[in-house]
Biopython code that builds the backbone (N, CA, C, O; Angstrom):
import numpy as np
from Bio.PDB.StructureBuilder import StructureBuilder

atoms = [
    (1, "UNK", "N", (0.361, 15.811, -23.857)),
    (1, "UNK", "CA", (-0.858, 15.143, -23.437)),
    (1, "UNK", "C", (-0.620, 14.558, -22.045)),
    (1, "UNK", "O", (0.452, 13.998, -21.817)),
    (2, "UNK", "N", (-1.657, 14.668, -21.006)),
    (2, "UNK", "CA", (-1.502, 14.102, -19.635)),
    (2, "UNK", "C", (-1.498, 12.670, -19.921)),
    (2, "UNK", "O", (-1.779, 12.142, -20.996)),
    (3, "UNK", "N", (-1.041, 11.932, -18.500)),
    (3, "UNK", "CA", (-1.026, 10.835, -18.776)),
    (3, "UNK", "C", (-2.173, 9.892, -18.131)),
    (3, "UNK", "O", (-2.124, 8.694, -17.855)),
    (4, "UNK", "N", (-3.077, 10.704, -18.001)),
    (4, "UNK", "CA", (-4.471, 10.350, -17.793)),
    (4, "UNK", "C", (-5.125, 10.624, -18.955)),
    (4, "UNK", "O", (-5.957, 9.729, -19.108)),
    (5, "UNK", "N", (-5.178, 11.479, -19.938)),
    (5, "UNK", "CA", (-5.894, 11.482, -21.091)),
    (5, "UNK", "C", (-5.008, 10.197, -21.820)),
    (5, "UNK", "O", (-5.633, 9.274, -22.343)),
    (6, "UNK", "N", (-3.598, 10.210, -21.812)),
    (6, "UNK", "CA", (-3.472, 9.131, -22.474)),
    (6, "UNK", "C", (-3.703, 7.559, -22.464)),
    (6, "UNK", "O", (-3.676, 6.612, -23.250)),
    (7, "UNK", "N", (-4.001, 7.885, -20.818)),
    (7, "UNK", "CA", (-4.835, 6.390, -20.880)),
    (7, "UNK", "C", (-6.085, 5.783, -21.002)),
    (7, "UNK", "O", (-6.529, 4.679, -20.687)),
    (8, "UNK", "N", (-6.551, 6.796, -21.548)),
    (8, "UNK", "CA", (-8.087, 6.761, -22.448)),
    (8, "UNK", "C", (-7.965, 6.215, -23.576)),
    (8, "UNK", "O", (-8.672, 5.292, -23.981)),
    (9, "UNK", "N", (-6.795, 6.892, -24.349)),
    (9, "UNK", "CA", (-7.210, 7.050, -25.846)),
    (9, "UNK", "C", (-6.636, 6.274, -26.719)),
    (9, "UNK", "O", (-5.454, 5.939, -26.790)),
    (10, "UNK", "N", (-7.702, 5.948, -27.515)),
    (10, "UNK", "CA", (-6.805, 4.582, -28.786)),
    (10, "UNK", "C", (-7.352, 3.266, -27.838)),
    (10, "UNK", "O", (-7.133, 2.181, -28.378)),
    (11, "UNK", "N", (-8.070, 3.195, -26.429)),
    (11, "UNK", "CA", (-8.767, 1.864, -25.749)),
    (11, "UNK", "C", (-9.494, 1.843, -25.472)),
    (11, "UNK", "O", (-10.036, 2.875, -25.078)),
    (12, "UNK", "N", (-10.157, 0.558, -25.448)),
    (12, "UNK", "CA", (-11.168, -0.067, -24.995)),
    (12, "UNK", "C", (-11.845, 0.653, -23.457)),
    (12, "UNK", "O", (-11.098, 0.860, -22.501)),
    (13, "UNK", "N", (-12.742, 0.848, -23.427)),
    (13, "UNK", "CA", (-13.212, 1.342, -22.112)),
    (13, "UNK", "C", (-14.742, 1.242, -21.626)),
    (13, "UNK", "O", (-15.718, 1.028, -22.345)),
    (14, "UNK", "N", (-14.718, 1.476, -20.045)),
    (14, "UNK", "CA", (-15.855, 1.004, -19.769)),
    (14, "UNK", "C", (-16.570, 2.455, -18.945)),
    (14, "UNK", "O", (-16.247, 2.783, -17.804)),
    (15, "UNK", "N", (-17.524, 3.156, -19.745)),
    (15, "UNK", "CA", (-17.624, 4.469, -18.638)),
    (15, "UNK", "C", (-17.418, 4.796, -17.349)),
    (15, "UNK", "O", (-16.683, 5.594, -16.767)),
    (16, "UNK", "N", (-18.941, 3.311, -16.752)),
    (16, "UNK", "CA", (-18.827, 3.928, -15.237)),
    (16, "UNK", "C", (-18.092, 3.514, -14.754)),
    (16, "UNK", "O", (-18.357, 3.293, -13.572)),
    (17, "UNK", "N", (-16.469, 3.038, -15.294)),
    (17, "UNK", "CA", (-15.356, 2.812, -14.442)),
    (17, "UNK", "C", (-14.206, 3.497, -14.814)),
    (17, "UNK", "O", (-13.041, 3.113, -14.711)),
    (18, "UNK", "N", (-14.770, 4.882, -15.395)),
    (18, "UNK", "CA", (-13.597, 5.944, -15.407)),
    (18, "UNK", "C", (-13.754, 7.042, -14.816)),
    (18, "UNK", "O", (-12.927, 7.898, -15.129)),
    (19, "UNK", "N", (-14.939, 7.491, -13.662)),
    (19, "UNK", "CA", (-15.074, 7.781, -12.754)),
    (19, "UNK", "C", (-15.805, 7.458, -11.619)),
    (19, "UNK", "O", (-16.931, 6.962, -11.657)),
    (20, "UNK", "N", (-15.189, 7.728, -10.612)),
    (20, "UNK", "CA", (-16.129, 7.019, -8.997)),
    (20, "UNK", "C", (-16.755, 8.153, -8.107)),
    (20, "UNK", "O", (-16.350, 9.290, -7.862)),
    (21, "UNK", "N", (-17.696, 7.579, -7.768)),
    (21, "UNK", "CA", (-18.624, 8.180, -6.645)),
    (21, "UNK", "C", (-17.832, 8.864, -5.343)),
    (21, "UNK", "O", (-17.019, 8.214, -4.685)),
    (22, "UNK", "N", (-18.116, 10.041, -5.097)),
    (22, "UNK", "CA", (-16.984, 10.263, -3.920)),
    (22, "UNK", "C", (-18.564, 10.936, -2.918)),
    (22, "UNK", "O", (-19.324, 11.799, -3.358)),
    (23, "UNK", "N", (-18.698, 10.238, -1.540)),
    (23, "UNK", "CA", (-19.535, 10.870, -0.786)),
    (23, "UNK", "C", (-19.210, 12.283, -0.832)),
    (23, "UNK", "O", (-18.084, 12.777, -0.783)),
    (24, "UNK", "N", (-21.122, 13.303, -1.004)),
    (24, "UNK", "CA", (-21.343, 14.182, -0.686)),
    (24, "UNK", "C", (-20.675, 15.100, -1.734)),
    (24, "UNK", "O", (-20.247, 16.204, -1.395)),
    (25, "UNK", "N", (-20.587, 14.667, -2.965)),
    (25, "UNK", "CA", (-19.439, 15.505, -3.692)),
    (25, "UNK", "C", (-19.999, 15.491, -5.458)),
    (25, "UNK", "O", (-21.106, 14.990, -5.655)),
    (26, "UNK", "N", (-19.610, 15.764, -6.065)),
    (26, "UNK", "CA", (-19.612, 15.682, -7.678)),
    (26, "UNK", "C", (-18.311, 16.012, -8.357)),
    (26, "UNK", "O", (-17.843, 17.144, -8.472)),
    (27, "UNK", "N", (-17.650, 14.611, -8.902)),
    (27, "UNK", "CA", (-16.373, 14.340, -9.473)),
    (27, "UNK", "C", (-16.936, 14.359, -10.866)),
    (27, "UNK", "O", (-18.014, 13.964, -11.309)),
    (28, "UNK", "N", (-15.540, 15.129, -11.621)),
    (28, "UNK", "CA", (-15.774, 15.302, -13.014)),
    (28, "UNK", "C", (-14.366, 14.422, -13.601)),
    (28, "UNK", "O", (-13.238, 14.490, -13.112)),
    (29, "UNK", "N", (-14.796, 13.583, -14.797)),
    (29, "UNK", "CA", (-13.211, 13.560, -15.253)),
    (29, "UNK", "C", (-13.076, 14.044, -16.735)),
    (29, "UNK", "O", (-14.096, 13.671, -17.314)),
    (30, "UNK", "N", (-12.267, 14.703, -17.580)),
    (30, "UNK", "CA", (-12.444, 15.724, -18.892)),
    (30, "UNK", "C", (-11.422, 14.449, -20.028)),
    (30, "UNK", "O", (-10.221, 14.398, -20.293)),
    (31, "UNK", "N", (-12.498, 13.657, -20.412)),
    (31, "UNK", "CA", (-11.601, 13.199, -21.482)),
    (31, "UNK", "C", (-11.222, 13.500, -23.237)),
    (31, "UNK", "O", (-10.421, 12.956, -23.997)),
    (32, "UNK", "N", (-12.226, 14.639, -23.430)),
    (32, "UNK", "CA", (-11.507, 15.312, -24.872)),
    (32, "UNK", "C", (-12.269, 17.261, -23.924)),
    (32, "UNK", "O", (-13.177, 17.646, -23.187)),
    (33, "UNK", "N", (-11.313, 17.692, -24.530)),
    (33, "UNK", "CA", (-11.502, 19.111, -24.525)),
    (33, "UNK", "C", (-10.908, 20.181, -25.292)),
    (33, "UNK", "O", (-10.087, 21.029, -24.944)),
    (34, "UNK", "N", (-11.489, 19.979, -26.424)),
    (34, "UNK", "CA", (-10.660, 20.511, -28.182)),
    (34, "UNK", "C", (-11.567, 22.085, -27.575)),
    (34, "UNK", "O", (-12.007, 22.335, -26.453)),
    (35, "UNK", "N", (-11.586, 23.015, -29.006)),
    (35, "UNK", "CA", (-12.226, 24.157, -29.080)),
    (35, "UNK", "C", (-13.332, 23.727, -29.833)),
    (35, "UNK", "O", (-14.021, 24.736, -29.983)),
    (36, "UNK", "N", (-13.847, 22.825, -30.358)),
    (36, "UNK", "CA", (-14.922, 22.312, -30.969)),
    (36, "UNK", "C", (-15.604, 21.877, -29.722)),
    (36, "UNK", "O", (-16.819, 22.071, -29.733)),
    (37, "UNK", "N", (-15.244, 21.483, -28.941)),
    (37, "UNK", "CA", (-15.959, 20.820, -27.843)),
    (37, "UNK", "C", (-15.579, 19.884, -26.719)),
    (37, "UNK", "O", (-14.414, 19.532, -26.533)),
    (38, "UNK", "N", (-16.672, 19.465, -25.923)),
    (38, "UNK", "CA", (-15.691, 18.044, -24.566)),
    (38, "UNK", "C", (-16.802, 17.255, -24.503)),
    (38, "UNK", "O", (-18.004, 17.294, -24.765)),
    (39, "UNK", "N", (-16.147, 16.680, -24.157)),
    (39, "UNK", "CA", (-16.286, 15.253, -23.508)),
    (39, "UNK", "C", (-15.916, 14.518, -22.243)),
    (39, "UNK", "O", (-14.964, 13.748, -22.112)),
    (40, "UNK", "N", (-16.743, 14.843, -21.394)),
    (40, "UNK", "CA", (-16.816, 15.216, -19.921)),
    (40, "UNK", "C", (-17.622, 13.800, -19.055)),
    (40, "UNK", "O", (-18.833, 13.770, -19.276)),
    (41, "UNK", "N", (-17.212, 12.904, -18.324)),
    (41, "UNK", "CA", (-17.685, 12.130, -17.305)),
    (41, "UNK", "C", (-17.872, 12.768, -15.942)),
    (41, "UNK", "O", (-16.925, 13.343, -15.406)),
    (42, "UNK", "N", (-19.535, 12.652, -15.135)),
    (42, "UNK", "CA", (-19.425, 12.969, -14.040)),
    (42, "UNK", "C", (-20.032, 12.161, -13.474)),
    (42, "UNK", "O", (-20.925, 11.415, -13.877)),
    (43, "UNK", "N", (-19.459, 12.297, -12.267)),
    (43, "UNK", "CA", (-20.661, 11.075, -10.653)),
    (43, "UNK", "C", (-20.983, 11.749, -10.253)),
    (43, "UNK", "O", (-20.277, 12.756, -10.204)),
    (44, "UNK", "N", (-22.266, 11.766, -9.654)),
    (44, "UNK", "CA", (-22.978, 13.205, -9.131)),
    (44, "UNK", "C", (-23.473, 11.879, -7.437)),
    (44, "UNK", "O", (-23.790, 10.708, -7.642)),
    (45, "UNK", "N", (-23.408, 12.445, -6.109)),
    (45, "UNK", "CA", (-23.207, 11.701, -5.105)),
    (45, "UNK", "C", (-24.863, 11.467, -5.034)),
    (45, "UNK", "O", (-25.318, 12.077, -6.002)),
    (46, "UNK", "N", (-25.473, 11.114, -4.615)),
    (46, "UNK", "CA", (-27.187, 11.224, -4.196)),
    (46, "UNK", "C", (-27.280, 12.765, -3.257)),
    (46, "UNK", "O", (-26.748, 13.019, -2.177)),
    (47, "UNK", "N", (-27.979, 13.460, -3.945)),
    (47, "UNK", "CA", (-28.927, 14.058, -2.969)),
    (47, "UNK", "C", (-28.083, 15.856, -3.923)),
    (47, "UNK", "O", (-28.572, 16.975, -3.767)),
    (48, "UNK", "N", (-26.616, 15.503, -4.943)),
    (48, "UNK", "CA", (-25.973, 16.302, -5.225)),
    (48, "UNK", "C", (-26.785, 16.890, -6.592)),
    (48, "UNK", "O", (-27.817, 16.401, -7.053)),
    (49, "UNK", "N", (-26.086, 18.015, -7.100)),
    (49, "UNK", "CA", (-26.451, 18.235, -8.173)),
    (49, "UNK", "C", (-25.382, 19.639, -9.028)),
    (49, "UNK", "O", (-24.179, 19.865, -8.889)),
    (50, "UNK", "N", (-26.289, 20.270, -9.782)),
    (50, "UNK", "CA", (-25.633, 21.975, -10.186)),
    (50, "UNK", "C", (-26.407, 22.466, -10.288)),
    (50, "UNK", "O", (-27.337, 21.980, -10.933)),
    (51, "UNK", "N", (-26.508, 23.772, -9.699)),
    (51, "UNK", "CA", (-27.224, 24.380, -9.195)),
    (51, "UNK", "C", (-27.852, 25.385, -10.991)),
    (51, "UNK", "O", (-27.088, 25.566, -11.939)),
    (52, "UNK", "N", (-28.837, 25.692, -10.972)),
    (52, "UNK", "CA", (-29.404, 26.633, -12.271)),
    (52, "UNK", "C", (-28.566, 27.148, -13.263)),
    (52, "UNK", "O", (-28.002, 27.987, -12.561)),
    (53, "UNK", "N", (-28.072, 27.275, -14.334)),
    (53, "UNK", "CA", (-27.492, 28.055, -15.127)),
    (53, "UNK", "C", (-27.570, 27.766, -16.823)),
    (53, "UNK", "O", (-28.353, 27.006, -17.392)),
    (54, "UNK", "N", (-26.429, 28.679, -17.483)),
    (54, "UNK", "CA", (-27.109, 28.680, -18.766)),
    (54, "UNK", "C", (-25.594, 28.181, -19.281)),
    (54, "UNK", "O", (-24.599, 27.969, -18.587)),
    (55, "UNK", "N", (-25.769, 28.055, -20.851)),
    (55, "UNK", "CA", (-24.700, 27.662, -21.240)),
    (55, "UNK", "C", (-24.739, 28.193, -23.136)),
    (55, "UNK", "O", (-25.519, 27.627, -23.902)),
    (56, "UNK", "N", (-24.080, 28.971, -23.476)),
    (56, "UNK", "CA", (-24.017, 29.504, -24.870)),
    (56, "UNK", "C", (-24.043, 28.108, -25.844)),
    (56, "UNK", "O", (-24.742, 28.341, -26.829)),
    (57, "UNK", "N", (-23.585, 26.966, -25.860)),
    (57, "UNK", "CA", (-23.689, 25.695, -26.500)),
    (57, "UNK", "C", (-24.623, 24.702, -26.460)),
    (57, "UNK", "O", (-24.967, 24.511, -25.293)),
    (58, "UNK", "N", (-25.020, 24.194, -27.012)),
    (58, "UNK", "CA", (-26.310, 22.735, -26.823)),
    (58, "UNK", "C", (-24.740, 21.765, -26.159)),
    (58, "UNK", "O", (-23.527, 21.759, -26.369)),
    (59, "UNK", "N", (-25.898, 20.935, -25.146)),
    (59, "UNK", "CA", (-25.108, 19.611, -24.711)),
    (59, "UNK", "C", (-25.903, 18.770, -24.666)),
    (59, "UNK", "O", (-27.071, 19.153, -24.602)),
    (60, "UNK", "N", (-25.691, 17.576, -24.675)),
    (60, "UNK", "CA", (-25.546, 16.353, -24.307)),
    (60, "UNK", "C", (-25.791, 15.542, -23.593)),
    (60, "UNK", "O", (-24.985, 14.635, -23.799)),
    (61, "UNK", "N", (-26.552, 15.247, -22.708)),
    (61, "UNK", "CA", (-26.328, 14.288, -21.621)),
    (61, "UNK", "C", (-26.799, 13.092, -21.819)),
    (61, "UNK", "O", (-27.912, 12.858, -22.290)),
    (62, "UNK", "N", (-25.889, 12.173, -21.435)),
    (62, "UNK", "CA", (-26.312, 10.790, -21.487)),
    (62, "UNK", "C", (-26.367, 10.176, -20.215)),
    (62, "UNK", "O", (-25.266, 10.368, -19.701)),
    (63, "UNK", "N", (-27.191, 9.447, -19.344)),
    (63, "UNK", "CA", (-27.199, 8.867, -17.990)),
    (63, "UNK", "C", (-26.775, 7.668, -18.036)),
    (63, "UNK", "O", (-27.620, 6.889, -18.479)),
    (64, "UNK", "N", (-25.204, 6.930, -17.580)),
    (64, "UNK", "CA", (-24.889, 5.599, -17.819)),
    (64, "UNK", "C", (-24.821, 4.852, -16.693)),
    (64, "UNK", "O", (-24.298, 3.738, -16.707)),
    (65, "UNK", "N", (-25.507, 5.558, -15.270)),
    (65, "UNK", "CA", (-25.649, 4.934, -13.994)),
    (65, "UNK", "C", (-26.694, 5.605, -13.385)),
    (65, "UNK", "O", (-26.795, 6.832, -13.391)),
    (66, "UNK", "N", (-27.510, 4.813, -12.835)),
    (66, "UNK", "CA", (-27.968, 5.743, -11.972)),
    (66, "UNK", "C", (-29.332, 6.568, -12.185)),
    (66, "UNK", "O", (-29.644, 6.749, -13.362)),
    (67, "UNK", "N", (-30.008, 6.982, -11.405)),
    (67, "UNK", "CA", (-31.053, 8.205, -11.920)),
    (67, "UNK", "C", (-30.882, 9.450, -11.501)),
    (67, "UNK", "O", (-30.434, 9.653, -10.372)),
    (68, "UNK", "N", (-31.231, 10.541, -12.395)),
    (68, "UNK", "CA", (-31.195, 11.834, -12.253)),
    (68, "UNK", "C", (-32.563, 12.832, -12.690)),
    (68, "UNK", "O", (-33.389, 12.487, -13.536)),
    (69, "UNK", "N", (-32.601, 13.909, -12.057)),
    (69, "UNK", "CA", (-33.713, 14.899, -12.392)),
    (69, "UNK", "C", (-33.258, 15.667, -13.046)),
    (69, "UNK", "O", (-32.524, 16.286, -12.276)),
    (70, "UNK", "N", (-33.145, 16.218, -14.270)),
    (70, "UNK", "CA", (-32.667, 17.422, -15.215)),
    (70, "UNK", "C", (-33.335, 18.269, -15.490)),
    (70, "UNK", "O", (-34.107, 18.163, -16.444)),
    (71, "UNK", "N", (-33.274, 19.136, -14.909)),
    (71, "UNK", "CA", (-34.684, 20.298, -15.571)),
    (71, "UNK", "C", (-33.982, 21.558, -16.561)),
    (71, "UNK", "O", (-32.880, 22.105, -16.602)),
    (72, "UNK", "N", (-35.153, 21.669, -17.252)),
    (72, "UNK", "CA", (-34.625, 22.147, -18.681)),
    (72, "UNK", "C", (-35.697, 23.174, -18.714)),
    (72, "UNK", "O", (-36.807, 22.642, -18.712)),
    (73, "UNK", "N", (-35.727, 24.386, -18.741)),
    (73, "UNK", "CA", (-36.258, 26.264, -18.403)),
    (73, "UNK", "C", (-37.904, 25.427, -18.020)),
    (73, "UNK", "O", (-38.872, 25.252, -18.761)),
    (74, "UNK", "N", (-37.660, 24.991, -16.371)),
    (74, "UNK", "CA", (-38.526, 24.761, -15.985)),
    (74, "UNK", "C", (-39.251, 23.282, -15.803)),
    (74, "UNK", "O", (-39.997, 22.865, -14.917)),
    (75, "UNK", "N", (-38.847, 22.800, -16.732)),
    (75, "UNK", "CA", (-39.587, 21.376, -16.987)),
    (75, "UNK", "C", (-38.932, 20.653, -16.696)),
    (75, "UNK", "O", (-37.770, 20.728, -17.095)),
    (76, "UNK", "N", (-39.431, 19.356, -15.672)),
    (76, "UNK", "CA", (-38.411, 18.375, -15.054)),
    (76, "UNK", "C", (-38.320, 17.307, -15.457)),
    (76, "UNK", "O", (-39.324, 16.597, -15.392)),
    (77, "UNK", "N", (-37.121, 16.783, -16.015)),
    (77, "UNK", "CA", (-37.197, 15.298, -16.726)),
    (77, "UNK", "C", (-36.232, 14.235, -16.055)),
    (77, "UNK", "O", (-35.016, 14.245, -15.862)),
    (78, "UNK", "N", (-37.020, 13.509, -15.829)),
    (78, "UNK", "CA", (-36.673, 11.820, -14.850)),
    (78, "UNK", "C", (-35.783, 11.283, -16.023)),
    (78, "UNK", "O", (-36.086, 11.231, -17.215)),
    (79, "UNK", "N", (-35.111, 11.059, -15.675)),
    (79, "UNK", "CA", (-33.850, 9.864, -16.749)),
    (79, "UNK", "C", (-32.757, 8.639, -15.735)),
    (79, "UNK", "O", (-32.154, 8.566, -14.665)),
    (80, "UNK", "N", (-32.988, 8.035, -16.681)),
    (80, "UNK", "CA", (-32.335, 6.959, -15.734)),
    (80, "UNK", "C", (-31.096, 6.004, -16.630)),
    (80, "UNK", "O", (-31.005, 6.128, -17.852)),
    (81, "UNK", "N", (-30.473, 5.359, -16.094)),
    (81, "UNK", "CA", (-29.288, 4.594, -17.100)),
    (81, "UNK", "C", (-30.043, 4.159, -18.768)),
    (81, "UNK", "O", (-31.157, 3.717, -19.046)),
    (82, "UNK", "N", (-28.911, 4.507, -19.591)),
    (82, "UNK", "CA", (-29.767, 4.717, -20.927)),
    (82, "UNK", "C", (-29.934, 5.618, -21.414)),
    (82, "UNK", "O", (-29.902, 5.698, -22.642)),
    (83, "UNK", "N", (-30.124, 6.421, -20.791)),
    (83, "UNK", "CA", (-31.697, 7.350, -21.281)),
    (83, "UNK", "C", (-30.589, 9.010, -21.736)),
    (83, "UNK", "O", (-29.505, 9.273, -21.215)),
    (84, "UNK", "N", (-31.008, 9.506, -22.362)),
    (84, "UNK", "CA", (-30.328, 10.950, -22.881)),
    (84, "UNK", "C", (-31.290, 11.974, -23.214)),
    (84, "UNK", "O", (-32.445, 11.963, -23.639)),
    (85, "UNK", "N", (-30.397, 12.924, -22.866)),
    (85, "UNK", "CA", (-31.524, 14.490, -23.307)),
    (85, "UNK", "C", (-31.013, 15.532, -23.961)),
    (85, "UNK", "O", (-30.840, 16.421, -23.127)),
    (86, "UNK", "N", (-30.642, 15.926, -25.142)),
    (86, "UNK", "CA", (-30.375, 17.378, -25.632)),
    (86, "UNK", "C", (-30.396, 18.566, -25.052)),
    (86, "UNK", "O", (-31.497, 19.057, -25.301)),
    (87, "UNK", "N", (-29.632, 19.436, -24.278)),
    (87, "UNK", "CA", (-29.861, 20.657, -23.359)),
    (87, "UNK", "C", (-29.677, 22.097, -24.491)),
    (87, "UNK", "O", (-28.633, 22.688, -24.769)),
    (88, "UNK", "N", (-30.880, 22.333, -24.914)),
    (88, "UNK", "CA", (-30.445, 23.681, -25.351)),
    (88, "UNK", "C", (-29.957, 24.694, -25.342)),
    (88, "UNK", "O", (-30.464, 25.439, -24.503)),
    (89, "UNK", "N", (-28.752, 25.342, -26.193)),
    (89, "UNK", "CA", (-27.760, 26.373, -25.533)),
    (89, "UNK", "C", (-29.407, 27.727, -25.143)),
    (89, "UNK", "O", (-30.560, 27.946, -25.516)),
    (90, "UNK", "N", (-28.536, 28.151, -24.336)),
    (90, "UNK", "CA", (-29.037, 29.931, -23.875)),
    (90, "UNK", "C", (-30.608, 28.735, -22.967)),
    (90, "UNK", "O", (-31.470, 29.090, -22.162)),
    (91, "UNK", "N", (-30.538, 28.362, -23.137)),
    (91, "UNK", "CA", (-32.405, 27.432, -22.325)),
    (91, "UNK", "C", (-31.364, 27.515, -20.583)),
    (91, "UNK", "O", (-30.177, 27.195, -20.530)),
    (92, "UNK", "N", (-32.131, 27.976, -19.428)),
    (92, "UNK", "CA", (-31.429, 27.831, -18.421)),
    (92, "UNK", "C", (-31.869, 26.191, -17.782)),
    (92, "UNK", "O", (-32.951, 25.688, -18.086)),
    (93, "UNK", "N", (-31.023, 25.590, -17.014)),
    (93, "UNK", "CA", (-31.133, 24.262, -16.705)),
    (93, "UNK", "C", (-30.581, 23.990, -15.670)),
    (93, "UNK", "O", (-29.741, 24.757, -15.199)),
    (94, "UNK", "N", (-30.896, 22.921, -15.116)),
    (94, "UNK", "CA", (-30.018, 21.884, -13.594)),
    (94, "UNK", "C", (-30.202, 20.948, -13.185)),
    (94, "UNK", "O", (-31.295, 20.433, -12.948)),
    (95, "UNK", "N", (-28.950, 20.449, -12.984)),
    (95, "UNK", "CA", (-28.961, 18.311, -12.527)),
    (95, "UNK", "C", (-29.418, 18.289, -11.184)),
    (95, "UNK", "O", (-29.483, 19.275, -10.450)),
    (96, "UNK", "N", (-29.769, 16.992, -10.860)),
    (96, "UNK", "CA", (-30.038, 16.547, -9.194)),
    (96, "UNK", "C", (-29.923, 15.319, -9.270)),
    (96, "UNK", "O", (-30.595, 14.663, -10.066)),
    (97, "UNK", "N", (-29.104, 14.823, -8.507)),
    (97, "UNK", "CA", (-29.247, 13.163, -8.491)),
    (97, "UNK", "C", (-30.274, 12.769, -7.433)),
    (97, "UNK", "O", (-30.140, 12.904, -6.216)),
    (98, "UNK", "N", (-31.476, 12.185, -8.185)),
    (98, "UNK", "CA", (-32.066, 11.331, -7.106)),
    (98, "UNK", "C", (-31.248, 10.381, -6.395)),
    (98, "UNK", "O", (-30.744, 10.544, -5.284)),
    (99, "UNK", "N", (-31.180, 9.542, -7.018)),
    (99, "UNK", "CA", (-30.067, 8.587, -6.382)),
    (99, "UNK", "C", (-28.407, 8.596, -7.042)),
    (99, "UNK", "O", (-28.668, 9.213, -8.075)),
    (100, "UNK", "N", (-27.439, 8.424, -7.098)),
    (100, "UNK", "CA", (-26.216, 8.185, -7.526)),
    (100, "UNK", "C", (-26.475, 8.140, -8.618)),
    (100, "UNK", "O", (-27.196, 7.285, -9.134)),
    (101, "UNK", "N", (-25.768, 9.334, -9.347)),
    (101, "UNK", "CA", (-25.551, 8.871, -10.812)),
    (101, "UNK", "C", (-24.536, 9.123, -11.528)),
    (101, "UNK", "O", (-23.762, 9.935, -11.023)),
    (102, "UNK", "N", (-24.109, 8.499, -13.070)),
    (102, "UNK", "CA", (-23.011, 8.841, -13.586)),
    (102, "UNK", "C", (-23.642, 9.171, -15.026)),
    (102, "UNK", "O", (-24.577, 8.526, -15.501)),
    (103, "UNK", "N", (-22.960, 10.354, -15.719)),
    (103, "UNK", "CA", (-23.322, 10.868, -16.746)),
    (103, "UNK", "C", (-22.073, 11.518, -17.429)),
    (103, "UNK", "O", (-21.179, 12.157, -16.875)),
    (104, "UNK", "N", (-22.265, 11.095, -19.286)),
    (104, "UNK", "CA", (-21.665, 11.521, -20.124)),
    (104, "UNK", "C", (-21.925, 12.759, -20.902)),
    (104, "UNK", "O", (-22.496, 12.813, -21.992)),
    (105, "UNK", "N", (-21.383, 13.864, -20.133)),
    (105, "UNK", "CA", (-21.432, 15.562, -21.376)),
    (105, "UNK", "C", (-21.338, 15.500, -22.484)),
    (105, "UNK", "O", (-20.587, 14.527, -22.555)),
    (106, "UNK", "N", (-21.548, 15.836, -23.635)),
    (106, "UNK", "CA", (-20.851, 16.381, -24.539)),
    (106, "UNK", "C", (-21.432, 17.453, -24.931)),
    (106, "UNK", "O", (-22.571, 17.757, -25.287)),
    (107, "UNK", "N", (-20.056, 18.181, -24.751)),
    (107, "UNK", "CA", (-20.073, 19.859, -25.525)),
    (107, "UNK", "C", (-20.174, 20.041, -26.254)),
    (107, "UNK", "O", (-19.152, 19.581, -26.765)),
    (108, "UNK", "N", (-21.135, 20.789, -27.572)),
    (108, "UNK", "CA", (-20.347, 21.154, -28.947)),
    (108, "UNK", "C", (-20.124, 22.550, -29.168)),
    (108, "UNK", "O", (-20.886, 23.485, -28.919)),
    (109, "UNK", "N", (-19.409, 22.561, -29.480)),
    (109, "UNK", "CA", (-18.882, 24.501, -29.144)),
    (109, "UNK", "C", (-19.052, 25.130, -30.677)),
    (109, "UNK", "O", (-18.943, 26.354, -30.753)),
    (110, "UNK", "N", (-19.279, 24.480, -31.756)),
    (110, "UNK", "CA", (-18.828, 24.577, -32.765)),
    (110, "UNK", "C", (-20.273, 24.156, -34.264)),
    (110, "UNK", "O", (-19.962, 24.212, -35.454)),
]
sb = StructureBuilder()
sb.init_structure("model")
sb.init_model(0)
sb.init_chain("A")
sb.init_seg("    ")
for serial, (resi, resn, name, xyz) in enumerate(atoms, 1):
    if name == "N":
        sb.init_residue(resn, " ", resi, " ")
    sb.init_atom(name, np.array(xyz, "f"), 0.0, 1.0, " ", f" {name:<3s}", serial, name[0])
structure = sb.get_structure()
């Protein structure tokens, strides 16, 4: 086990301070990644995003900073700290940060 996953696990923690905003960029950090699934933190910079695609699994997203635009086969949904959306596997989709945001994945592969 790295010794960055191990300093996750078995503690206390605070999301948006297990990854940081890096100008002009989108930082990911991977804190479970079994074959069942992950569990994925990202900062997405303002103005950043991912660009269209699909994904064989339903995910997750939870917004714990920040606001973002998520569009889901077409339809655009405003979310802001709080707020979560179910992404349907095979449905094509893509993030945009309106302003700075930080968001929790989860994969389920399984």
């Amino acid at each position: 086990m790295s010794e960055q996953k191990r300093a996750v696990t078995g503690q206390p923690m605070t999301m948006t301070e297990l990854v940081a905003y890096q100008e002009g960029s989108v930082v990911s950090r991977t804190l479970i990644d079994k074959k069942v699934g992950t569990l994925t933190l990202f900062a997405f910079d303002a103005g950043q995003g991912l660009s269209e695609h699909t994904s064989p699994y339903d995910a997750c997203v939870q917004i714990i900073d920040g606001e973002a635009e998520i569009t889901i086969a077409g339809t655009v949904h405003h979310l802001v700290a709080g707020q979560m959306i179910i992404m349907p596997a095979d449905r094509p989709h893509l993030l945009k940060a309106v302003r700075s945001f930080k968001m929790l994945l989860v994969m389920i592969r399984a």
